[in-house]
Backbone as CSV, one residue per row, in Angstrom:
resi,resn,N_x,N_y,N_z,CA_x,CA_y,CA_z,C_x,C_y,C_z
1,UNK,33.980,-17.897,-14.891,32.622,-17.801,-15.396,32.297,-19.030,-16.248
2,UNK,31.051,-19.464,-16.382,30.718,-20.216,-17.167,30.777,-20.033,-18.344
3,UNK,30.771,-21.171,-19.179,30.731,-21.112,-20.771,29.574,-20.437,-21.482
4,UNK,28.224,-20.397,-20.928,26.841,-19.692,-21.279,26.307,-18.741,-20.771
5,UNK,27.443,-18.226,-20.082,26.778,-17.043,-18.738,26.585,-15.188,-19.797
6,UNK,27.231,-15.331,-20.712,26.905,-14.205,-21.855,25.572,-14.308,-22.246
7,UNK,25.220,-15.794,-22.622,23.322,-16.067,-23.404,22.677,-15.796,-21.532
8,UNK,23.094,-16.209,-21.034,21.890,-16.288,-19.729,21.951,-14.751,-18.983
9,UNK,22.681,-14.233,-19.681,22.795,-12.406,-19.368,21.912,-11.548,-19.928
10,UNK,21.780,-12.258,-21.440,21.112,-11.608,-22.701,19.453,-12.263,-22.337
11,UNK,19.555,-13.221,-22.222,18.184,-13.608,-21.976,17.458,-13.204,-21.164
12,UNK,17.975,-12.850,-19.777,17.640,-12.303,-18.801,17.007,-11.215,-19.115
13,UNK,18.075,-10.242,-20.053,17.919,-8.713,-19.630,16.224,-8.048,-20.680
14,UNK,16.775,-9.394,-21.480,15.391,-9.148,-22.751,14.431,-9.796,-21.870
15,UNK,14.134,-10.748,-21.000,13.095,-10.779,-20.036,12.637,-9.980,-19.473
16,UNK,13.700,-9.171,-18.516,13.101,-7.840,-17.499,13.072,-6.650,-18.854
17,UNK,13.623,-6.671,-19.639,12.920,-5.672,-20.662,11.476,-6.590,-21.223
18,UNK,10.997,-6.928,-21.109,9.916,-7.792,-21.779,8.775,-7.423,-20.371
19,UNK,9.204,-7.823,-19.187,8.338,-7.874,-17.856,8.002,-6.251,-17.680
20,UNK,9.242,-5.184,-17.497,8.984,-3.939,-17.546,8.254,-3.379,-18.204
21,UNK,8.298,-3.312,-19.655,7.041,-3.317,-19.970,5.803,-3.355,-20.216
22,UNK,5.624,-4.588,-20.047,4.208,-5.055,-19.660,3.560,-4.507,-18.505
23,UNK,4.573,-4.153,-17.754,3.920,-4.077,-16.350,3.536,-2.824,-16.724
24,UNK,4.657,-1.590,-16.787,4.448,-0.344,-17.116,2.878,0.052,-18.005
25,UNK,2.629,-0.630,-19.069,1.667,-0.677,-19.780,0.365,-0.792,-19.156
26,UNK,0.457,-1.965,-18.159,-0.810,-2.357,-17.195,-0.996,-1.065,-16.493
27,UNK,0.326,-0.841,-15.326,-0.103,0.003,-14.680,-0.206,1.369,-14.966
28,UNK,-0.027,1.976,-16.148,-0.282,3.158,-17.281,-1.856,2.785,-17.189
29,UNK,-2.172,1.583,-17.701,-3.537,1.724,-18.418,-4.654,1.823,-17.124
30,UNK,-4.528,1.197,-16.013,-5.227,1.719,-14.717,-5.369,2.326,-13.845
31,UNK,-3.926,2.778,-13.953,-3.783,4.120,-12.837,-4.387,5.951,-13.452
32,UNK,-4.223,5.665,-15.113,-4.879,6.833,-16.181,-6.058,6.855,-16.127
33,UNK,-7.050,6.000,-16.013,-8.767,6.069,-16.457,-8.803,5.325,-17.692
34,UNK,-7.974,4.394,-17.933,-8.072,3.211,-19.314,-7.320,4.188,-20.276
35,UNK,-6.373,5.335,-20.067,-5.878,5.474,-21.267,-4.133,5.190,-20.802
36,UNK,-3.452,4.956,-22.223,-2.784,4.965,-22.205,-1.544,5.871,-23.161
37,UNK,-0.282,6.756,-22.148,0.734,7.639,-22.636,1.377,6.922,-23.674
38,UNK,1.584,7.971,-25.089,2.464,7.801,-26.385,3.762,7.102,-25.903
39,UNK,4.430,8.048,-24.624,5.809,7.540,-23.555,5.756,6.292,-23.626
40,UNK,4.499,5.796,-23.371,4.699,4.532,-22.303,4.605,3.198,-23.652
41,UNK,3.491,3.762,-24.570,3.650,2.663,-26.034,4.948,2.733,-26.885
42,UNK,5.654,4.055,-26.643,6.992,4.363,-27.035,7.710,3.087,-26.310
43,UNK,7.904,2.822,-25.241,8.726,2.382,-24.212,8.665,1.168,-24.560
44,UNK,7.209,0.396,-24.765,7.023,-1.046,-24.851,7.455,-1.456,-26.042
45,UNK,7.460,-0.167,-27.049,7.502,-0.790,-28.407,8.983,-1.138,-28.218
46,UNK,9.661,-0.045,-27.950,11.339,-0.383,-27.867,11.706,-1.593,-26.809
47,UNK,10.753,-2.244,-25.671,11.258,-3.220,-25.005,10.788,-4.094,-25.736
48,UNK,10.054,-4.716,-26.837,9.723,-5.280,-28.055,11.075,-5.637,-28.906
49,UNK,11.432,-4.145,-29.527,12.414,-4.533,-29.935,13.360,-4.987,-29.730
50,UNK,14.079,-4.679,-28.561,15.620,-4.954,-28.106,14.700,-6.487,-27.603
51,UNK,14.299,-7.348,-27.040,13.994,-8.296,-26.683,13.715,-9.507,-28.047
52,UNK,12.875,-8.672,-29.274,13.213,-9.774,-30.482,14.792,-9.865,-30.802
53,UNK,15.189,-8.315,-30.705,16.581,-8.637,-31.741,17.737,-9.241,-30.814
54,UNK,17.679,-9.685,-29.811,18.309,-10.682,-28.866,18.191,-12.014,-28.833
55,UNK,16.923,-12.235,-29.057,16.558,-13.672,-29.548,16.156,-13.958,-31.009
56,UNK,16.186,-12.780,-31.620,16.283,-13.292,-33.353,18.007,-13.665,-33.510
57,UNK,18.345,-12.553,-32.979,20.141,-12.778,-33.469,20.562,-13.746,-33.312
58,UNK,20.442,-13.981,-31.721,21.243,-15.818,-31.366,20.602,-16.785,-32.592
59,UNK,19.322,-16.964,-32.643,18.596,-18.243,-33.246,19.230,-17.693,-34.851
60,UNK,19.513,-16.859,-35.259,20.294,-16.742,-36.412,21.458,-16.894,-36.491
61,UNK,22.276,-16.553,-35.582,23.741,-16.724,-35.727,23.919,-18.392,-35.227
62,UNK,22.977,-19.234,-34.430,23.400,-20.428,-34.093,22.886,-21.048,-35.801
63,UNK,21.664,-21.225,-35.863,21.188,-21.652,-37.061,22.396,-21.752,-38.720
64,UNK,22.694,-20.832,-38.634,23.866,-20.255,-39.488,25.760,-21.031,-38.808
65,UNK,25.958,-20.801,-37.975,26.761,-22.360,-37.079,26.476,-23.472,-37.008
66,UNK,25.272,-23.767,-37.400,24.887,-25.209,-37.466,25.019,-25.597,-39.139
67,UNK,24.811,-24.947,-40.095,24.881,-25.004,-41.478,26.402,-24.760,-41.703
68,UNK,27.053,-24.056,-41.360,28.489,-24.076,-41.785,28.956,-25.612,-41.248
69,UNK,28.980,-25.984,-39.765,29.377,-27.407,-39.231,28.872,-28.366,-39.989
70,UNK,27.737,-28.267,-40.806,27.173,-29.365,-41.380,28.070,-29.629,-42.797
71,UNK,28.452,-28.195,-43.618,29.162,-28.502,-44.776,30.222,-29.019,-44.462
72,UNK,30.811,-28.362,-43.560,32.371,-29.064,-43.084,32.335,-30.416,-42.685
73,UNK,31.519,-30.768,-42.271,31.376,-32.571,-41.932,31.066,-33.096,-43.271
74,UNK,30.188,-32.322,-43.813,30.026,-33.641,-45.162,31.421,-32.983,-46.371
75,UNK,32.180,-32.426,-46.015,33.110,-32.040,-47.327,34.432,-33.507,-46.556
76,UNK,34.360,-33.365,-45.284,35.246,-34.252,-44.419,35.403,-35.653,-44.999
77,UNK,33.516,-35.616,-44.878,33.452,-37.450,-45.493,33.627,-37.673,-46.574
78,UNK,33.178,-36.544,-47.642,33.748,-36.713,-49.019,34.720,-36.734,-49.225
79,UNK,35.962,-36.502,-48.488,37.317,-36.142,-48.325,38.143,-37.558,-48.047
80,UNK,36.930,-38.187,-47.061,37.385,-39.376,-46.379,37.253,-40.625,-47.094
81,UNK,35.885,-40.515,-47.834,35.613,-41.561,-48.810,36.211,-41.622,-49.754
82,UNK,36.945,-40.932,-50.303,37.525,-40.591,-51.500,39.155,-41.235,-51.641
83,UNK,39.555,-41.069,-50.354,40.549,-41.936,-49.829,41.112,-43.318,-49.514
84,UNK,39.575,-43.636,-49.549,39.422,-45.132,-49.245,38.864,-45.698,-50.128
């Protein structure tokens, strides 16, 4: 398997949870007479959620990997300069 095939799994699945929804919603709201089921705003709200907290998490947990790598490089050079 590839090295990114876990993010391109997650991304995916929060897509077709993102697309399912929407669609569901559309076709709720025209196939009813313009209304739309508690079920079905239930449904979107939760494909809402699981779809932010997939792409909040990564962009937090990388963001947060990028700040730890950054102290460790500059404690390195202070380490390095200090030497020389």
């Amino acid at each position: 398997m590839r090295k990114n095939t876990k993010e391109w799994l997650q991304y995916g699945s929060a897509l077709g949870m993102l697309a399912s929804g929407v669609l569901l919603a559309f076709l709720c709201f025209f196939l009813n007479n313009y209304n739309v089921n508690d079920t079905v705003l239930w449904y979107v709200a939760q494909c809402l959620v699981y779809a932010g907290s997939v792409f909040g998490v990564t962009v937090y947990i990388s963001t947060k990997f990028g700040d730890v790598r950054n102290v460790i490089n500059d404690k390195m050079k202070e380490d390095k300069d200090e030497k020389d």
